[in-house]
N, C-alpha and C positions, 0 to 999 in steps of 0.2 A: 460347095456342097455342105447342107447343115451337118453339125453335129448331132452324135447320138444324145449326150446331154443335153447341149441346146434343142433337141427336137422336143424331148422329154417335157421340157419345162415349156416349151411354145404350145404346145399337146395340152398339158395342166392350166397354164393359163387361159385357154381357147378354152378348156371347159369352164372355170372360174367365171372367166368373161360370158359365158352364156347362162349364168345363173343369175335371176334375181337377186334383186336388194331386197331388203327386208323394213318396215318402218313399224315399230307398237307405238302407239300414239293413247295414252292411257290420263283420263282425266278424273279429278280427285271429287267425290262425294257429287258428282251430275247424275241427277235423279233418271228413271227412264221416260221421262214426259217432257224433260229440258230442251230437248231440240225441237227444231221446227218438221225434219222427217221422223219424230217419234209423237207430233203434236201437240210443241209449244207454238204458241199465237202470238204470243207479247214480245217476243226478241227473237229476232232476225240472229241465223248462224249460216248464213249461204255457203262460208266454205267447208263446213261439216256437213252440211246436208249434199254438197256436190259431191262427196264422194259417197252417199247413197245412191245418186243419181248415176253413177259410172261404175259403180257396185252389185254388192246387197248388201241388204239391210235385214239384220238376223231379229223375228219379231219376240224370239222365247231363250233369249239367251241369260247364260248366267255367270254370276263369280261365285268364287266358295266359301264367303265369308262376308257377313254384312258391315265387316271394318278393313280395314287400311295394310297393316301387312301382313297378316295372313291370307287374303287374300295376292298380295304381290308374291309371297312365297309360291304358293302354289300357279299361280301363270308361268314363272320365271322354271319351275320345276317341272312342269306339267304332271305334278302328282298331287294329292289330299293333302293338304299342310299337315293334319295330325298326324302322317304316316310317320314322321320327322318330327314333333314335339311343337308344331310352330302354330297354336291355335288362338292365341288371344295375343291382341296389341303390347308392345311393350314398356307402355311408359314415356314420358322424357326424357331426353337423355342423362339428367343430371340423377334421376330416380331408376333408370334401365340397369338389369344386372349386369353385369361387365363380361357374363358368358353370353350374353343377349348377342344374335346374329343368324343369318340365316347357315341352317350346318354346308359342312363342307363335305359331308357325301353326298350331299345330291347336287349333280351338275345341274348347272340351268345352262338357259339357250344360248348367251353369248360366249359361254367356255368351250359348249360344242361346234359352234358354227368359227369361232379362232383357231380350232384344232383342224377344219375344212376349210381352210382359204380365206374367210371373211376378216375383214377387220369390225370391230366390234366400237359402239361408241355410247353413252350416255349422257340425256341431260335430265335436270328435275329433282323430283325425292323417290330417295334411297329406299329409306324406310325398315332395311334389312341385317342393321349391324352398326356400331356406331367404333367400336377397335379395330385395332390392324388386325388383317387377317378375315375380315367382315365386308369389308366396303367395295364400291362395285371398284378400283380399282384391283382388287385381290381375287376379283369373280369373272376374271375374263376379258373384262371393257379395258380396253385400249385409252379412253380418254373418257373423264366425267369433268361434268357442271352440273352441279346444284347442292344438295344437303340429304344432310344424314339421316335427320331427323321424322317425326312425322311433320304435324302444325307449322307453317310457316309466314311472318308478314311476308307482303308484298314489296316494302317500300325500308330504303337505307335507312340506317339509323335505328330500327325497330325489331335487330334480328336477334332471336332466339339463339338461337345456333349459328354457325358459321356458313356460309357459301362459300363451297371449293371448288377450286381447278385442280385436279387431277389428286394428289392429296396435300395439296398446300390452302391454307384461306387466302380469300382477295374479299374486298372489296367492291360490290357491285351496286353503283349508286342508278339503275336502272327498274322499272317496273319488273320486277322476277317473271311473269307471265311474259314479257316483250324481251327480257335479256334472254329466255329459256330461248323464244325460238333465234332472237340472233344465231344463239350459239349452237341449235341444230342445221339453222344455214350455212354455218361457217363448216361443219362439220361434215353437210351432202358437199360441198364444194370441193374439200381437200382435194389434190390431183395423188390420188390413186388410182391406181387398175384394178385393185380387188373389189371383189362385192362386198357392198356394208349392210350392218345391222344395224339402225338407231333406234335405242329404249329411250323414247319420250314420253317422261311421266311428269306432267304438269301438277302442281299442287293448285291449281285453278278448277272447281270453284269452292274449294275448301273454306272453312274460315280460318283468320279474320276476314270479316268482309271490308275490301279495301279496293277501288277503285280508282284507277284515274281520271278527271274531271274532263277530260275528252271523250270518253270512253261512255259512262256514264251521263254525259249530258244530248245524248240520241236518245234520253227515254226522259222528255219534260212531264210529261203523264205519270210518271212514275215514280212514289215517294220512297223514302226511309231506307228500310233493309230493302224493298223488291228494288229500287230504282239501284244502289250500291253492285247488287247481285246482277243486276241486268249490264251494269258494264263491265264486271270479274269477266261475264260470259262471254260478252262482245270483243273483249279480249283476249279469251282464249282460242275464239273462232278468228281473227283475224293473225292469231300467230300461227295457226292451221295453215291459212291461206298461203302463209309466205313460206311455209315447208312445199307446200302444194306448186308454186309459184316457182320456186328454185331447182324443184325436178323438174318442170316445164324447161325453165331457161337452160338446164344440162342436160335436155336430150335423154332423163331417167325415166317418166313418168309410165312410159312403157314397160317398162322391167323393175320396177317398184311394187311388193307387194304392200298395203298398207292395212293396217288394224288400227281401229279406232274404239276404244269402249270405254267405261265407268268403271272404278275398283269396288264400287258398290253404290246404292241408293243414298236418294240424297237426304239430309236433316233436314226437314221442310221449315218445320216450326223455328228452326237456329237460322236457316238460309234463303228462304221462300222458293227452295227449290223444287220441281215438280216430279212426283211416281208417277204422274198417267194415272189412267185407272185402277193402280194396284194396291194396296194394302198393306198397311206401313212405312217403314222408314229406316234408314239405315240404324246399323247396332239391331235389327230384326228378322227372323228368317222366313216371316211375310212375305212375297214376294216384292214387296217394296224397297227391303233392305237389298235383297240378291239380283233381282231381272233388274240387268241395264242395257242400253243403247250399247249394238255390237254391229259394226260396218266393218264390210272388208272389201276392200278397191285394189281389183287387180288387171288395167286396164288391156285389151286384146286377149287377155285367157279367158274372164267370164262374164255372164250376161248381165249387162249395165241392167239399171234402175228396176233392182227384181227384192223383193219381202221374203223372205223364207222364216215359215214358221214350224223347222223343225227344229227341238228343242239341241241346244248346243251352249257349250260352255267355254269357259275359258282358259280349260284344262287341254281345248284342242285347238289353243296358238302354237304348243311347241308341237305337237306331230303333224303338221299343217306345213310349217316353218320348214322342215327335215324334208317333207312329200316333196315342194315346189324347189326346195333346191341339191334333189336328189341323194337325198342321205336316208340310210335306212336305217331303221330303229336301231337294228343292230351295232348299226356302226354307231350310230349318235348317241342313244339314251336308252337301253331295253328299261321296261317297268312303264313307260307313258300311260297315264289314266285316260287321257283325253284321246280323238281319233281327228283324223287328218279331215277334212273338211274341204277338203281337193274337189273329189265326187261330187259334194253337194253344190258348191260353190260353181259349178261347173254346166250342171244346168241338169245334175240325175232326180228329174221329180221322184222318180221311186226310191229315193233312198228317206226313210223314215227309220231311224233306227227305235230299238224299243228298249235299249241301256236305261238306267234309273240315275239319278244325280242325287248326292247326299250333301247332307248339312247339319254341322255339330257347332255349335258355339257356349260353349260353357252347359247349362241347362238348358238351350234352346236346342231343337233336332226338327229334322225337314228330310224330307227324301218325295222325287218323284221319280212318276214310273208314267211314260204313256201322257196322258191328258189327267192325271190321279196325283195329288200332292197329300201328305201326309204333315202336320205341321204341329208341334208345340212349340209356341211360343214364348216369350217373355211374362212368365207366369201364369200359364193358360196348361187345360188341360189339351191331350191332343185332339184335334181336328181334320177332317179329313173333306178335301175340296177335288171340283172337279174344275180343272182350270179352264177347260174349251166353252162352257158353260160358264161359267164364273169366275172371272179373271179375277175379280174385288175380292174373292175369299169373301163372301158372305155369306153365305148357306153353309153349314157342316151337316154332311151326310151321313154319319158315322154310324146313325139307326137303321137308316135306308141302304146301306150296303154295308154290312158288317163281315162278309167276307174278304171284300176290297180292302179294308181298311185291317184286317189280320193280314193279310199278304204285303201290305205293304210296312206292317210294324214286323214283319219277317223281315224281309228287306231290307230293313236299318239294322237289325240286330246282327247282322250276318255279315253287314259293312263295319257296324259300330266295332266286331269283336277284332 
């Protein structure tokens, strides 16, 4: 006859074990035109496009910042980075203040979901803290690879920064785009029974632009920077596959939720990366700097190979994360900006919500409401677009509806205060 304790724990386990895995899969400056399901032509990414095909594919999604870690603060937080002070990039690290990190009163998602059963793991750039006390080993993750820093070469011998394991440096004399995913294979493999979190943040396709000449030589048509960039990309889609690949061969692939997005738009003119049809470029609150490619493949709970163009952010990975494996706000993280994405993902055509999303970057400011974006940009006076009409942001309407365009500079001052 069991025991009460051993029942206890078989009871807790048996629920752990019926929770999803979790995977963010976060790639560095990939513009929203980069893939082949967002409508690039020139470079094949069939294993990023497969999980649109076994997903959706979010057509109006966004992050909250047209640069690198403020943007990561706020996914990892599911709040406005300004609510917390964390609005602009911070430097090198030899130039970063030594208070530079992301604060420690706001929990992110792998300190919440290790206090719930999960074991938590990380590969990639940090981006978030470069002292002790900062680093994803001190925020929850159970195990890291990668660096601290922003900017990263690709290749031994050229590294700015260090690449760690856990918080020791090693030495990795491998492509960092093909060691990253080793070391998220190595990672889905562990023989645990707990559900796991893996934060896979790739610094692929950031610059330097650095390819390997296998990689890069599938695109003979292709010169200079586009032909370099075309095999960063081909490389980052092929370390996909073999995350993709590994949950296959472990029997996860069903019980794996996965997120795939952009931390923001890409530098076209630095990288020949592509917006789509949008309007600007990262470092912009254009839509070209914020709308990126947002897939989420959650195979048996929702309807494969579907577009959803209700506007959605990246603020609603962590309460998404909580919904699917049962934890309530309450218990996990009260304050979430973002909303759970369950509903929508699920197949509720009526859910359109009509929440606004804001955007502050220094002097630049953005807020939409609806199909109505509000925009001052990088030296511009404000403009006001109707995005369902005008994705390019080319017409400003601002004479033609000057009520709309009061209502929404309401709207930012009421979030701004």
């Amino acid at each position: 006859m069991i025991g009460t304790a051993a029942l206890a724990a078989a009871l807790i386990q048996g629920e752990l074990g019926s929770r999803p895995n979790f995977i963010v899969i976060l790639a560095d400056d990939l513009g929203y035109g980069s893939l082949g399901c967002y409508g690039e032509t020139e470079i094949p990414t069939p294993n990023i496009d497969s999980l649109a095909k076994n997903g959706v594919r979010v057509t109006d999604a966004y992050v909250t910042c047209p640069v690198c870690s403020p943007t990561r603060a706020g996914l990892l937080t599911g709040r406005y980075q300004q609510r917390f002070g964390h609005e602009f990039n911070p430097g090198p690290q030899g130039q970063a203040s030594e208070k530079f990190g992301l604060t420690k009163s706001e929990a992110i998602i792998p300190e919440v979901l290790a206090k719930n059963g999960y074991r938590a793991g990380m590969v990639g750039k940090w981006h978030l803290g470069y002292e002790k006390g900062f680093t994803p080993m001190d925020r929850g993750f159970g195990s890291f690879f990668g660096f601290l820093g922003g900017a990263h070469p690709y290749f031994a011998g050229q590294r700015r920064s260090q690449v760690m394991r856990g918080r020791s440096p090693v030495m990795e004399t491998e492509y960092l785009t093909d060691a990253f995913a080793r070391e998220s294979v190595e990672f889905i493999k562990t023989d645990d029974k707990s559900p796991f979190f893996l934060y896979l943040a790739f610094n692929a396709v950031h610059s330097p632009l650095q390819s390997t000449e296998d990689y890069s030589a599938s695109f003979p048509d292709l010169k200079g920077k586009r032909k370099t960039f075309a095999g960063m990309l081909t490389g980052l889609d092929k370390a996909v596959g073999r995350v993709l690949e590994t949950l296959k061969e472990r029997k996860l692939a069903e019980n794996t939720v996965i997120f795939f997005l952009s931390d923001n738009g890409g530098p076209t003119p630095q990288t020949t990366s592509k917006n789509g049809p949008l309007r600007g470029f990262k470092g912009q609150v254009y839509e070209g700097g914020i709308r990126v490619p947002f897939i989420v493949q959650w195979k048996g709970e929702i309807m494969p190979n579907k577009a959803i163009p209700t506007p959605c952010s990246s603020l609603d990975i962590f309460p998404t994360i909580l919904d699917a494996a049962g934890i309530s706000k309450e218990q996990g993280k009260p304050g979430l900006e973002g909303e759970s994405l369950i509903p929508l993902i699920k197949g509720d055509a009526s859910l359109r919500p009509t929440r606004s999303f804001f955007w502050r970057f220094g002097s630049q400011r953005a807020v939409r409401s609806g199909d109505w974006k509000l925009v001052a940009g990088p030296g511009s006076k404000s403009e006001l677009f109707n995005l369902l009409d005008d994705i390019g942001e080319t017409k400003d309407e601002s004479r033609n509806y000057p009520r709309k365009k009061a209502e929404l500079e309401r709207l930012y001052a009421d979030w701004d205060k």
